[in-house]
N, C-alpha and C positions, 0 to 999 in steps of 0.2 A: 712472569704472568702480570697483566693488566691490575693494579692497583683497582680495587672495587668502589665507586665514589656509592656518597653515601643516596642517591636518588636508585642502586640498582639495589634488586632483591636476590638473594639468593636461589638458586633453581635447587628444588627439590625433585626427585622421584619418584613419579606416580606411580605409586604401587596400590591397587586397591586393598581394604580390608580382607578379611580368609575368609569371612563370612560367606558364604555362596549368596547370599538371598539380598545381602547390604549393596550398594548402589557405590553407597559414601566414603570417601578415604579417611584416613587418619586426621586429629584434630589440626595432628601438625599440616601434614600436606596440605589440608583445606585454609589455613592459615598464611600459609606460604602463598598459594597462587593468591588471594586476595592480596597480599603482599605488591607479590609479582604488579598483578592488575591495575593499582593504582600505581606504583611504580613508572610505568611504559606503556600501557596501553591505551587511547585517547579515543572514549566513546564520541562517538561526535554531537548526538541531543539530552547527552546524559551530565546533568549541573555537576561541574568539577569539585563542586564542595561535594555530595552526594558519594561520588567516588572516592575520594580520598578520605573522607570521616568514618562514613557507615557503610560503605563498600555495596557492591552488585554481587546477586548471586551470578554462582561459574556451576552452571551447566552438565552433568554427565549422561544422562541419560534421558530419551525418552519413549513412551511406547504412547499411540492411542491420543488423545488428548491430554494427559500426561506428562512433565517433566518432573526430573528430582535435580537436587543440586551434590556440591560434593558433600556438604552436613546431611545427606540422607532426607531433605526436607520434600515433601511433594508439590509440586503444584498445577492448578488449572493453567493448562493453557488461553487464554480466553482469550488471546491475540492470535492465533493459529499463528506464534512466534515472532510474526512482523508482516499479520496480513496475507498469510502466504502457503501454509502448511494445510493445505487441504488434506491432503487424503491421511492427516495423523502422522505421527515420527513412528519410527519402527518399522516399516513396511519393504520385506526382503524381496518383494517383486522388483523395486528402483533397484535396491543391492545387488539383486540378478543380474539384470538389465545391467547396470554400471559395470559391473567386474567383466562379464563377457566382451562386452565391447572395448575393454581395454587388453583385454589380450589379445584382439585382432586387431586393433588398430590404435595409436596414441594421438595422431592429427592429422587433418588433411586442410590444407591452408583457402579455405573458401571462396576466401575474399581477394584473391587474385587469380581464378578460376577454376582447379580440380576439388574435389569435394568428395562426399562419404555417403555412403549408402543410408544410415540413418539420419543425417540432414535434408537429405532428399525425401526421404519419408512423411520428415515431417514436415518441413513445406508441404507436400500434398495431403498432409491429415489439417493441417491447419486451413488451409485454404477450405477444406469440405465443410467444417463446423462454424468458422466465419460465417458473420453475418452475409448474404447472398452479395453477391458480387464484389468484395474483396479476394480477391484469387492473387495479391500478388507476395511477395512474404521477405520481410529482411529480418533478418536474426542478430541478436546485440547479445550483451551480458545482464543487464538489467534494466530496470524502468528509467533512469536518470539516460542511459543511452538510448534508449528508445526515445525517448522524446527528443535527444539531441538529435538523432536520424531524424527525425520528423520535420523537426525546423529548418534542416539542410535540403530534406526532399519538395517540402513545399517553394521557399525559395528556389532550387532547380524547377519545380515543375513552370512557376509559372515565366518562369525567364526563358525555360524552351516553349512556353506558349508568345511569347510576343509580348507580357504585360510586365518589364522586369521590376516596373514599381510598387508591385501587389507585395509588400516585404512587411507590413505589419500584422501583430497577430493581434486578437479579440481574448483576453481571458478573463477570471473569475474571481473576486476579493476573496481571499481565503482558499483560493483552489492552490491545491499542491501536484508538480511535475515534476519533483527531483533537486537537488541538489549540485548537480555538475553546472557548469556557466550558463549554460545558456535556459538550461533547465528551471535553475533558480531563478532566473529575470523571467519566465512565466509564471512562476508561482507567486501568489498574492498573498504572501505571509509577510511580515515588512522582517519578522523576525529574521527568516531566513538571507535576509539579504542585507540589513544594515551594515554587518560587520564588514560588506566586501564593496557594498556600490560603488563604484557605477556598473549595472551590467548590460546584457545585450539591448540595442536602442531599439525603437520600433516598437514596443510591447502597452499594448492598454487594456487596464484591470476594469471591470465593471459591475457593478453590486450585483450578488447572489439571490438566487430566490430561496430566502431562511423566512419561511412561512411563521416560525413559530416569535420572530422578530422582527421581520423586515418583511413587506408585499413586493417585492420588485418583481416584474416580469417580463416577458421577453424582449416588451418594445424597449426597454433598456440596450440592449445590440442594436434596432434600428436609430434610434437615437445616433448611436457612434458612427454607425454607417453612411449616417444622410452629414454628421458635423466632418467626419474624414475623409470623405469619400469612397465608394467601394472601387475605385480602383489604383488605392493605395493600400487595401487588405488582401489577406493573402489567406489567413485562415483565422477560424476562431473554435477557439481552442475548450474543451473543461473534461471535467470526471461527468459521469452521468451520477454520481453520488460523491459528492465531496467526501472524503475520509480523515486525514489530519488535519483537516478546517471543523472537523463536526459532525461528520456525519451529518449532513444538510442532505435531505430529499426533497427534489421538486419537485412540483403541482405535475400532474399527469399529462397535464395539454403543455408544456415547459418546453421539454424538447421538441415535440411536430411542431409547435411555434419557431422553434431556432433553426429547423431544418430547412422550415419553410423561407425564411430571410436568408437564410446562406447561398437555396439554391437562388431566389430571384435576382440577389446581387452578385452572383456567381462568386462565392467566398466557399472556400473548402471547409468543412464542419470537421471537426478533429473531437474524437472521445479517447481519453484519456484512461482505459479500462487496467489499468496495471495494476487496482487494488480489488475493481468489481469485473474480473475478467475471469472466465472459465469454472463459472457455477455459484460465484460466492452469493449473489441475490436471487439466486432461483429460476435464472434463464443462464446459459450458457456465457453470452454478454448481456451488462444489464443494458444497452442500447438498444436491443432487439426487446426487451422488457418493455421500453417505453414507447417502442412502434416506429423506431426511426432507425437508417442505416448509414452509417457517418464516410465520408469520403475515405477519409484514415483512421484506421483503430490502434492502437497504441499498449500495449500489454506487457505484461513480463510473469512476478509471482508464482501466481496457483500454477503456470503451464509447466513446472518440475516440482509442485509446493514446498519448495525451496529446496531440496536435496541438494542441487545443483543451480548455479547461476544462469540465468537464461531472459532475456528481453525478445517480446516480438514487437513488429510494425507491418500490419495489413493493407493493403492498400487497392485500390478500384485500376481496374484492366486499363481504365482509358486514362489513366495517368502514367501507366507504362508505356502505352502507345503515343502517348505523346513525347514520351522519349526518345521511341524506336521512332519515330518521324524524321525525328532531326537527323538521323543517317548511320549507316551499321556498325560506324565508330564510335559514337557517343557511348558515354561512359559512366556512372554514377559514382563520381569520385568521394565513395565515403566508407567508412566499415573499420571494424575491428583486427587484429589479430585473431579473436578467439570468435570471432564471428563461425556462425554453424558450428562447434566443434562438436565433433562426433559422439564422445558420452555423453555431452547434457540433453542431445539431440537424444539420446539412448535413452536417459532419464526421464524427457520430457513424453518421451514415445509411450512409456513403461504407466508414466504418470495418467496421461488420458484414457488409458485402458481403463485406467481403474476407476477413472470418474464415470465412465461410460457404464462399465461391468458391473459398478455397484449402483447405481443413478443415485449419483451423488448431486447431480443437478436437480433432481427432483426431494432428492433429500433436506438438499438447502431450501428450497420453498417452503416443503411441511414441514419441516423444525423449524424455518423461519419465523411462522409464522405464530407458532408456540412460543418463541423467547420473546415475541412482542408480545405477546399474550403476559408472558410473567415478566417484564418488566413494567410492565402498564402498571403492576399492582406495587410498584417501587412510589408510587403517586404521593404514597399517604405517608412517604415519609418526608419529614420537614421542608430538608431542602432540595428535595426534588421537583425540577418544575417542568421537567417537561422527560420525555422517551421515543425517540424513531427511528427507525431504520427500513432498511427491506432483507428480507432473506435473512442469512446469517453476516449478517454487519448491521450493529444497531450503536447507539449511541443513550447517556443520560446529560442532560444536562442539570448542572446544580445553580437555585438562584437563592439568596439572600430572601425575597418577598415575592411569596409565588402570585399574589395579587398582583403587584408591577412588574414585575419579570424581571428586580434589582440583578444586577449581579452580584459577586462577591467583587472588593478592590482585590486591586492583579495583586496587589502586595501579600496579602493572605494568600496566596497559591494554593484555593481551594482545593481544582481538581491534583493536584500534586499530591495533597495529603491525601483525598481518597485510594489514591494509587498506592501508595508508599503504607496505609493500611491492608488494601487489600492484596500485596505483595504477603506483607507479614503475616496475613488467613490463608496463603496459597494461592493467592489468585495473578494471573498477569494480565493486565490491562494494558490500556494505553492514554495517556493525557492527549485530549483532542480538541485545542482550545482552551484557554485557561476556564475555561468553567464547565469542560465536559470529560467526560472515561467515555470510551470506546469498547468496544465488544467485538470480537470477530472470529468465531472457533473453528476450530477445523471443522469439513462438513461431514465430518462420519460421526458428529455428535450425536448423540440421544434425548431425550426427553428427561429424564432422570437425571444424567449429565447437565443439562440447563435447567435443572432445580438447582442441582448444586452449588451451579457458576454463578446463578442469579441470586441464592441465598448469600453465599459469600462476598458478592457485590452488594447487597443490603446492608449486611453486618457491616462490613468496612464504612458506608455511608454513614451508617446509624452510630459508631464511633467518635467520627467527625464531629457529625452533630451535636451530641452529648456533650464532646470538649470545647465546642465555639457557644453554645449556652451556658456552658460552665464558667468562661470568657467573658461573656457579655455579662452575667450576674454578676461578676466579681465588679468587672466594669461601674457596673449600677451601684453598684455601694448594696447590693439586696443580700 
C-alpha cells in the first residue's frame, strides 16, 4: 500500500447518526470530511486561507429554502445555492423525472446527430417561452459554455454573412459571463482575469449604468461604435442585471436604448440571462421585463435549478437561415459531448412544469417586491448605503459615509466579514463586489421566509458595525 503523504486525509465512513430526525454525522465524521476538504479539494472563489484555517461548511441536506450541514446546523439559503435552485432542494418531481429516464436510456450522442426524445422536447418547450422569436436552441452544460457557444456562433454568423471583420464584442465593466477562456475575456472583473492574461483579443469593456454611483448611459456603446467602427463589432454583449458585479439595475429606457443602437449599426445584442433567466426577476426573462428582445439569449441555472448541469443559447430564425444559405453541408462546428443529454433534458423538463404549475414566475414578482420592501428598512443601519434589485435578486450595498458614498478600503474586506457573519446566523449569501452581499432565494419563498432571511442579514450587518466602531474608538484613543 501507497505510503500516505502527510497533505492526504484519511476517508472515513459516512455513516449517519441512529437518530431518525438528526441530519448530522458523528463529530468525527464531520471532522474528517472538513479534513478531507482542505486537504484536495480546490474551491475556486473561495480565499485559500478561509479553507484551510476555518474550513466551509459540507452540505447534507436540503428541503425548501433550507440547508443543514454535517454539524446538524441549518441555514437560509438566501443564494438559491449559486443563483440557481429555483424551485427549492427536495423536490421528488426532478427525482422522478431523473430516475425514469435513466432506466430507459443513459445517452444519445446529440451532437453528432441522433438524439432523445426529452431533448427534443425541450428544445420545443424552450423555444415556446422564449422571448418571441428566438426559436432556435443549443444546449451546453452550463453558463461559462454557453457563452463560449455564443462567441463561436456570432463569429460563424457573421463570416457566413460576408462581414468576416465583425469579430469584436461590446461588454460591461463589472459584467460577469463565466470563467472558461473566452468567457473570462468578456467579463469585466480584472479579478477574474489577472492571474491568467492575456485572453481572447477583440473584447471592449464599457462603463455600467451603477445609477447609485456612476450616470453612464447608453450613448456610452455609441461612442465605441462611431471610435471602432460598426463593421469591426460583431455583438455587444451584457446581463440585463449584473449579478457578481452587484447587482446594478439599469434606468428603464437602458436597454430599448442599446437595442435601438445595435439594430441601426447592425450589431447583434446578446443578454446574458444565465443568472436572471427563467423567473428569477418576475418575468420569465428579465429582457422581456425591460421591453426589448435580444438577437441571442444566453441561459443556463434556474432551467434544472440546479439539480442537474444544463446551459442554453436561444437564438433568432434568421441567423439559422443564414447558415442554411450557405448550402446543405454547412455545419456548426461546435458542441459538447454531453450536449442534450437526455436526463438533464428530463430534469430541466420536470423543472419548468413546476415553475409553470406553481407560477413561480409570478411568485418572484410579488415576493419581489416585498424583499425590496424589507431591505429598504436595512437603511437605518450605519453602514448601509444603499438596496436594489428587481424580483427575487436584490443586493446591499455597504459604504463607510452614507453622505459621500465612501467606500470601505478593499483591505478591510467589508462585504467578506458581512458574509462570514451572516454564515455563522445561518444565512448564505454571496460577496458581490467588495462592498456589496447579494440575495437571491429560491422562488418558492414566502413572506415570512424573507423576514427571516432579511432579519438575519440585519444582525449579521449590525455585528460588523459594532466591531468596526469598536475599531475606530480604540483607534481614537476615546
Amino acid at each position: 500500500m501507497a505510503r500516505q503523504t502527510k497533505t492526504q486525509a484519511k476517508v472515513v465512513p459516512l455513516r449517519p447518526r441512529k437518530k431518525p430526525s438528526s441530519v448530522a454525522l458523528t463529530p468525527r465524521q464531520a471532522k474528517a470530511l472538513r479534513k478531507q476538504d482542505a486537504a484536495h479539494l480546490v474551491h475556486g472563489f473561495v480565499p485559500l486561507g478561509l479553507q484551510q484555517n476555518k474550513g466551509v461548511p459540507v452540505f447534507v441536506k436540503g428541503q425548501g429554502i433550507y440547508l443543514w450541514d454535517t454539524e446538524g446546523k441549518k441555514y437560509i439559503d438566501g443564494l438559491a445555492s449559486l443563483w440557481n435552485v429555483h424551485i427549492g432542494h427536495g423536490r421528488k418531481e426532478i427525482n422522478r423525472a431523473v430516475a425514469e429516464q435513466m432506466k430507459q436510456l443513459a445517452f444519445a450522442p446529440t451532437l453528432i446527430g441522433p438524439t432523445s426524445v426529452p431533448t427534443v422536447q425541450l428544445a420545443a418547450k424552450l423555444a415556446k417561452i422564449a422571448p418571441k422569436g428566438l426559436s432556435r436552441v443549443i444546449l451546453t452544460s452550463g453558463g461559462s459554455e454557453s457563452n463560449e457557444s455564443m462567441i463561436r456562433l456570432v463569429r460563424a454568423y457573421w463570416k457566413a454573412k460576408g462581414q468576416p471583420k465583425k469579430t469584436q464584442f461590446i461588454t460591461l465593466e463589472q459584467g460577469y459571463h463565466g470563467t472558461s477562456s473566452g468567457a473570462a475575456s468578456l467579463t469585466g472583473i480584472p479579478l477574474f482575469n489577472a492571474q491568467v492574461d492575456p485572453g481572447l483579443p477583440g473584447v471592449i469593456h464599457m462603463p455600467r449604468p451603477y445609477s447609485y454611483r456612476e450616470n453612464n448611459g447608453a450613448e456610452e456603446l455609441e461612442k465605441i461604435v462611431q471610435r471602432e467602427g460598426a463593421d469591426t463589432i460583431g455583438a455587444f454583449v451584457a446581463e440585463p442585471i449584473q449579478g457578481v458585479g452587484g447587482v446594478i439595475v439599469p434606468p428603464d429606457d437602458w436597454w430599448p436604448k442599446i437595442r435601438e443602437i445595435c439594430s441601426r449599426h447592425n450589431i447583434l445584442m446578446v443578454c446574458d440571462e444565465v443568472i436572471t433567466g427563467f423567473g428569477r426577476t418576475g418575468s420569465m426573462f428579465a429582457s422581456t421585463g425591460f421591453g426589448v428582445v435580444p438577437d441571442i439569449l444566453v441561459s443556463a441555472k434556474g432551467v434544472t435549478s440546479g439539480y442537474l448541469p444544463l446551459g442554453v443559447v436561444l437564438f433568432k430564425e434568421d441567423i439559422f437561415q443564414t447558415f442554411l444559405e450557405t448550402g446543405d453541408d454547412y455545419a456548426f462546428w461546435h458542441g459538447y459531448t454531453y450536449t442534450g443529454h437526455p436526463t438533464v433534458c428530463a430534469a430541466a423538463l420536470a423543472n419548468l412544469e413546476i415553475i409553470e404549475k406553481e407560477k413561480l414566475v409570478q411568485n418572484a414578482r410579488t415576493q419581489g417586491r416585498y424583499l425590496q420592501k424589507q431591505l429598504a428598512a436595512l437603511h437605518a443601519l450605519p453602514i448601509v448605503g444603499d438596496t436594489r434589485g428587481k424580483g427575487l435578486l436584490a443586493a446591499v450595498e455597504l459604504v463607510r459615509d452614507k453622505a459621500t458614498k465612501e467606500m470601505f478600503p478593499a483591505d478591510l474586506r467589508i462585504a467578506q466579514q458581512v458574509w462570514e457573519k451572516a454564515l455563522d446566523n445561518g444565512l448564505i449569501t454571496r460577496v458581490a463586489g467588495a462592498n456589496n452581499i447579494a440575495l437571491c432565494p429560491p422562488l418558492i419563498i414566502t413572506k415570512k421566509q424573507i423576514d427571516e432571511m432579511v432579519s438575519t442579514l440585519g444582525r449579521a450587518i449590525r455585528e460588523v458595525a459594532e466591531e468596526l466602531d469598536g475599531e475606530w474608538q480604540r483607534a481614537s484613543g476615546k
